[in-house]
C-alpha positions, 0 to 999 in steps of 0.5 A: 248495289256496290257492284252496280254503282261501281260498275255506273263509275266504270262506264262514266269514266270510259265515257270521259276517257272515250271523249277524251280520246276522240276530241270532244269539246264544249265551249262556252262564251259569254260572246263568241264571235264566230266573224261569220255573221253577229257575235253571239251572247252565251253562246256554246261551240261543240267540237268533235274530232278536230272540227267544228260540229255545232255553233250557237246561243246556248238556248239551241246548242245542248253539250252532250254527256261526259264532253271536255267543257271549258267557258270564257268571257270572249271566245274568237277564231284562233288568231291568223298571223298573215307575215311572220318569221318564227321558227327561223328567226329565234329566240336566242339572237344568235347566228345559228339560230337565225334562219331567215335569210341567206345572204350569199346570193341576191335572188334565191326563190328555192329556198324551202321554209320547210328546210328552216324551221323549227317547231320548238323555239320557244318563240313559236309557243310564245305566240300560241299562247295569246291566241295565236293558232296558224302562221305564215312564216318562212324567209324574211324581208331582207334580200330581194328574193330571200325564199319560200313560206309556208303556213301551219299551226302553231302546235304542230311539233313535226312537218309533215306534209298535212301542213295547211300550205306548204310552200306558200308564196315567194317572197322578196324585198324592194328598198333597202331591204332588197339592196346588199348590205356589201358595197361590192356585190350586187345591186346597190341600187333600186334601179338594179333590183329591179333589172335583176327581177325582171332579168330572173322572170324572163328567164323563168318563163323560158324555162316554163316554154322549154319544158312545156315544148321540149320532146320527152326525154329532152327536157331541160335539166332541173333548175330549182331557182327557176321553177320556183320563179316559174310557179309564181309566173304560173299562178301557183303562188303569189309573190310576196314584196315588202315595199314600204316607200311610194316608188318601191311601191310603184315599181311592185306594180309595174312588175306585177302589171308586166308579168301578170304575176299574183302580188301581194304587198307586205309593209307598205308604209307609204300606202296611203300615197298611192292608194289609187293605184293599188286599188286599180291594181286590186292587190291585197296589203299586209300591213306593216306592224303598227309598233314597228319603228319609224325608220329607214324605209318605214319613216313615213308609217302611220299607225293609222294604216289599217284604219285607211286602208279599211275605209278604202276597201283595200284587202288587208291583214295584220302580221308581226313581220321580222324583228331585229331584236330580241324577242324577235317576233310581235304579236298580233293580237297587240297589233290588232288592239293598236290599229284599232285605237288608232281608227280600225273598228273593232270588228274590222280589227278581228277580222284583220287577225281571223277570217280576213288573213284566213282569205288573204291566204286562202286557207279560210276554207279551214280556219278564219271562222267558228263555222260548221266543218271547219277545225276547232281551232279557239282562243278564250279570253277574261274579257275584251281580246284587245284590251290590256288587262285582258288575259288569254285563258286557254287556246284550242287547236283542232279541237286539242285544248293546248294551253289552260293557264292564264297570259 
């Protein structure tokens, strides 16, 4: 009889360490909004090495024996951070840990995320610990074409090449933020930051001809910058352009309109006057942080640009964009709750920080939505995400449960 119950020990125990192992995961929400259809009440998702396998009211969806099981009040998607600068712009504020931009040169495409980041600045872990689960990151807002971005999950330690997206988009600024903050270099001015856009893009295109016409073996020699340039003029990539005032916002248009390239606009402040023209363009918006300051550029923001936009129909997703002050980095879940006290209905601001981010980045063939096949990425809350008593009690990343405790 001893050696029977032992042995029923033994095999319960390798059931849990074997579920263990292999991902296995229940979890149980009082509501889960799945932002694939009506939210769910007592509703249960099962995940099985990494990916979703199973989704529904508790009533239909049974938790296999010996599975991980965790419950919350609220269960959504890990949250999307659609513009960032984590891993390169640290938490220490100081010179060898701020990477986001190199000021040498006005127009550097060629500028790798990949090459910048660092997984373990503990702002990264900071952000993952309210829910925050992908993030497009890379150079910031402060150059004209300040470099490359990418977009991967918050817990993954080393680059390796099966991050969601490794060279993501171009990015650059129009603006103050696009001009040199030296009076002799160059461009001081808007009109010269355009001059000097359009003057690389020609260029780039002629180098996509050389290539595409030259004779094997005479290809013209590498240019990094330029076949950067040459990926956003091929579709491969959109070009990223913070604009906050109405003419820099105009003059992305132009650009767009004149090379044909896939523009996405970032900030944006003075969108709301020139709505008309984006919409005819049919680009999508990343919002400007709802607490960024109201200066410079950005002193004509309103905090309820989400909410217009969204009533527009304008494509548009939340970010925590570049801080120049400590601790550097915003956080979406706070951006989301703001825009949403200030017009954005609720769904609509849950959708701007999971599914809607997701398409704005096309990756939401693979997070975005508590859907069948997709990674079992999570975040679990005591109660409403968007209120401020409301703490994140755990987050899931591919089905591995990466925090338990309480933020």
């Amino acid at each position: 009889m001893y050696r029977l119950t032992y042995f029923k020990i033994l095999v319960a125990g390798v059931i849990l360490w074997t579920s263990a192992l292999s991902g296995n995961l229940a979890v149980k929400g009082e509501t889960v909004y799945t932002m694939a259809g009506d939210a769910i009440t007592d509703g249960v998702v099962l995940i099985e090495a990494g990916k979703i396998v199973s989704v529904g009211p508790a009533s239909s969806v049974s938790i296999p024996a010996g599975w991980e099981t965790l419950s919350a009040a609220v269960v959504t998607p890990g949250f999307i951070d659609a513009h960032a600068t984590v891993g390169l712009s640290g938490m220490l504020n100081q010179a060898h840990d701020q990477e986001q931009v190199e000021k040498s040169s006005p127009i550097q495409p060629e500028l790798r995320a990949i090459d910048a980041y660092n997984s373990r600045d503990e702002l990264v872990q900071w952000v993952q610990n309210f829910g925050v689960t992908t993030i497009h990151t890379g150079h910031g807002p402060n150059a004209l074409i300040s470099g490359q971005t990418m977009i991967l999950k918050t817990n993954q330690m080393s680059i390796t090449d099966d991050i969601l997206n490794p060279f993501a988009m171009v990015v650059g600024a129009l603006g103050q933020g696009g001009l040199s903050s030296d009076d002799k270099k160059s461009p001081g001015t808007r009109a010269k930051t355009i001059a000097l856009l359009r003057a690389s893009l020609i260029k780039a295109g002629e180098y996509l001809k050389k290539l595409e016409t030259a004779e094997e073996g005479k290809e013209p020699d590498r240019n990094l910058r330029l076949e950067a340039l040459g990926e956003v003029l091929n579709g491969q990539v959109p070009l990223l352009l913070t604009a906050h005032r109405h003419q820099d916002i105009g003059a992305a248009l132009r650009l767009q309109k004149e090379f044909g390239f896939r523009l996405i606009l970032d900030g944006a402040s003075e969108a709301h006057l020139i709505l008309e023209d984006i919409k005819e363009a049919g680009i999508s918006v990343i919002v400007h942080p709802t607490m960024m300051r109201a200066g410079g550029d950005a002193e004509n923001m309103t905090l309820e640009m989400a909410a217009i936009l969204d009533r527009e129909g304008i494509p548009f997703a939340l970010q925590s964009s570049f801080e120049a002050y400590v601790p550097k980095t915003r956080v979406v879940l706070f951006e989301a709750a703001m825009a949403a006290a200030y017009g954005l209905p609720f769904e609509a601001a849950l959708e701007s920080i999971t599914i809607d981010a997701a398409r704005l980045l096309e990756v939401d063939d693979r997070v975005g939505s508590i859907e069948i096949g997709k990674d079992g990425d999570l975040a679990l809350f005591d109660g409403d995400p968007f209120e401020y008593v409301t703490h994140c009690t755990a987050v899931v990343i591919d089905g591995e449960v990466v925090k338990d405790t309480p933020r």
